[in-house]
C-alpha positions as CSV (number, residue, x, y, z in Angstrom):
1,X,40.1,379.7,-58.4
2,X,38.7,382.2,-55.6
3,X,37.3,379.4,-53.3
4,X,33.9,381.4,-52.5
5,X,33.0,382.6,-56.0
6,X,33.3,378.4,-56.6
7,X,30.8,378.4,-53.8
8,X,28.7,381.3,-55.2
9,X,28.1,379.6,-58.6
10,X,27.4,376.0,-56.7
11,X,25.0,377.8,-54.5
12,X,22.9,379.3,-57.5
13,X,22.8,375.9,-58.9
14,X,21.3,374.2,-55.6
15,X,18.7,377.1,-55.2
16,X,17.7,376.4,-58.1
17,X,18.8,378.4,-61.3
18,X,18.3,377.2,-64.5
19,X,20.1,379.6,-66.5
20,X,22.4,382.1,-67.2
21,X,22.8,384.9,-69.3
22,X,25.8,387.0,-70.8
23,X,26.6,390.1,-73.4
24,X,29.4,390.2,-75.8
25,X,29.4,394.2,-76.7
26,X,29.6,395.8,-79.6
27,X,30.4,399.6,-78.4
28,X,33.5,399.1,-76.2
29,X,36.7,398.8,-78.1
30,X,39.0,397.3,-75.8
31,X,42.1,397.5,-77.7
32,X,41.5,401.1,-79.2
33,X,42.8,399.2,-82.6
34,X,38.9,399.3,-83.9
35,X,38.6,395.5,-83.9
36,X,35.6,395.6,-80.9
37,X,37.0,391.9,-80.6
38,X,37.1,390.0,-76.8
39,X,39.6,387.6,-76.3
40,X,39.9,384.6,-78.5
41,X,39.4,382.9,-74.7
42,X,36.0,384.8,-74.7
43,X,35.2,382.9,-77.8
44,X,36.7,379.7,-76.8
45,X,34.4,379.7,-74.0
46,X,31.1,380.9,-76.0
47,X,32.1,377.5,-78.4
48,X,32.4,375.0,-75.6
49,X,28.9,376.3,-74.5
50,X,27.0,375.7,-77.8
51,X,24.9,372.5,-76.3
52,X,23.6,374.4,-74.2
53,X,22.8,377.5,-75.8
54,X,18.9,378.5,-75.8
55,X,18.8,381.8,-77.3
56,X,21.4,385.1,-78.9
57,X,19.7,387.7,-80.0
58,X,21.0,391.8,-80.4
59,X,19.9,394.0,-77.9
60,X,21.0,397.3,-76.0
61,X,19.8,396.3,-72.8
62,X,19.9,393.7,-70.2
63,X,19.6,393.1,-66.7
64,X,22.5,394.5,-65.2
65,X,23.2,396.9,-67.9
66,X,22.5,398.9,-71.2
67,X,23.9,401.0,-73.8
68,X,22.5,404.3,-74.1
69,X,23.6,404.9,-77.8
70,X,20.3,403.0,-79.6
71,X,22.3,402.5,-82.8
72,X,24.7,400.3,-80.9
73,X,23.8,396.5,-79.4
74,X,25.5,394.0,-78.0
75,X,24.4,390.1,-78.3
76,X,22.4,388.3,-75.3
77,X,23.4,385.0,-74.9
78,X,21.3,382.6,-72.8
79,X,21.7,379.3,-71.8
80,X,20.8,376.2,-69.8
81,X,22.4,376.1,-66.4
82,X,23.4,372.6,-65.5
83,X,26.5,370.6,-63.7
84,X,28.1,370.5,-67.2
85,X,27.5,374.1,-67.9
86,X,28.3,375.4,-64.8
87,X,31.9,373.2,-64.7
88,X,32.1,375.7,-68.3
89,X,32.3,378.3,-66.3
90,X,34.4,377.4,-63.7
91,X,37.0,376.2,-66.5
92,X,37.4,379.8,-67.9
93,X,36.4,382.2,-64.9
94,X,37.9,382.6,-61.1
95,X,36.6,385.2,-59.4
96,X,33.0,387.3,-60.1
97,X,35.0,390.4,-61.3
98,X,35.8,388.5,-64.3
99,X,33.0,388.9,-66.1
100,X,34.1,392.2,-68.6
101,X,36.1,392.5,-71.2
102,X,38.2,391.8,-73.3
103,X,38.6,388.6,-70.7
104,X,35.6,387.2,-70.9
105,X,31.6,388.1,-71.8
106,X,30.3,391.0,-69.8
107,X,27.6,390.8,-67.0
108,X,26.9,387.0,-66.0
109,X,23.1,387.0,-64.7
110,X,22.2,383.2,-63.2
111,X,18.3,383.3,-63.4
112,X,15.7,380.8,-61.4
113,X,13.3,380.3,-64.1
114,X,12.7,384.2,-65.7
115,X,13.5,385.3,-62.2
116,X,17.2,387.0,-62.0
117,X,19.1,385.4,-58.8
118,X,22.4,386.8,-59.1
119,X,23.9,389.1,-61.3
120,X,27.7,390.2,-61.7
121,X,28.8,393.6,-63.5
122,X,32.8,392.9,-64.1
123,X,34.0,395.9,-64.9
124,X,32.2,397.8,-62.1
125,X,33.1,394.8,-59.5
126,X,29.4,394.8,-58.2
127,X,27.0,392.1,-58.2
128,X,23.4,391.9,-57.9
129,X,21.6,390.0,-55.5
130,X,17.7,388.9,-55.5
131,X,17.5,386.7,-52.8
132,X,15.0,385.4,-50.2
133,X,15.9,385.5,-46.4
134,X,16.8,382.3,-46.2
135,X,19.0,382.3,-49.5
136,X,20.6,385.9,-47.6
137,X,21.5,383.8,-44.5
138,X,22.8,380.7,-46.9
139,X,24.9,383.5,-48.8
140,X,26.6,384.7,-46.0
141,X,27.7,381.5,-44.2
142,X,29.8,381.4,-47.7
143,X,31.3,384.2,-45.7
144,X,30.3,387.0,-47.9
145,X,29.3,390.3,-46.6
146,X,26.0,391.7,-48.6
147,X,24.4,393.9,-47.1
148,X,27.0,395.4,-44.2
149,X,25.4,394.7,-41.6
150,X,22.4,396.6,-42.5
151,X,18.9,394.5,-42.4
């Protein structure tokens, strides 16, 4: 497991975030066989987080992404983000680029309250920071390089 994407997701749990959000998509077809199916690991993992499931609903937009066809949704999963829910995700994910298909769920957003913290978009390999200065300072003595230099 990437040893600062460990950090990332421990660091979003001590400032604070209380949940997390993800898609499974309905318009991609990974396997070009017309299934639209993820991974039966995707699934595993959506399973082992029932307890702590808060809401799924159909959508075609979410924080870090949307699907321009309005005929075409994907599901929003949230949940509660906790020590148990958290050790979830480090079980089935190792690095932030994870997060696309067919792996795994697309776009993991942590959130502090209905505030997005952090949000990862897979299949691009960007993520999405909202941080204060402090949390940017905290972020970067994980050794990660935000904002290149820039202030």
């Amino acid at each position: 497991m990437g040893r600062i994407y460990k950090k990332v997701l421990e660091l979003s749990k001590k400032n604070d975030c209380n949940y997390f959000e993800f898609c499974i998509r309905h318009d991609i077809d990974f396997s070009e066989d017309g299934s639209y199916q993820y991974s039966e690991n995707a699934y595993r993992l959506i399973k082992e987080l029932e307890p702590f499931l808060i809401a799924e609903k159909p959508t075609n937009s979410w924080v870090t992404g949307l699907i321009i066809a309005r005929e075409d949704e994907s599901t929003l999963y949230r949940y509660r983000f906790d020590e148990h829910s958290l050790a979830k995700l480090l079980k089935y994910s190792n690095a932030m680029n994870d997060w696309c298909g067919p792996k795994l769920p697309e776009d993991l957003v942590l959130f502090q309250n209905e505030k997005p913290w952090l949000g990862f978009v897979g299949h691009e390999e960007m993520s999405f920071w909202f941080l204060t200065k402090f949390q940017e300072k905290e972020v970067a003595e994980l050794g990660l390089e935000l904002f290149n230099g820039e202030e």
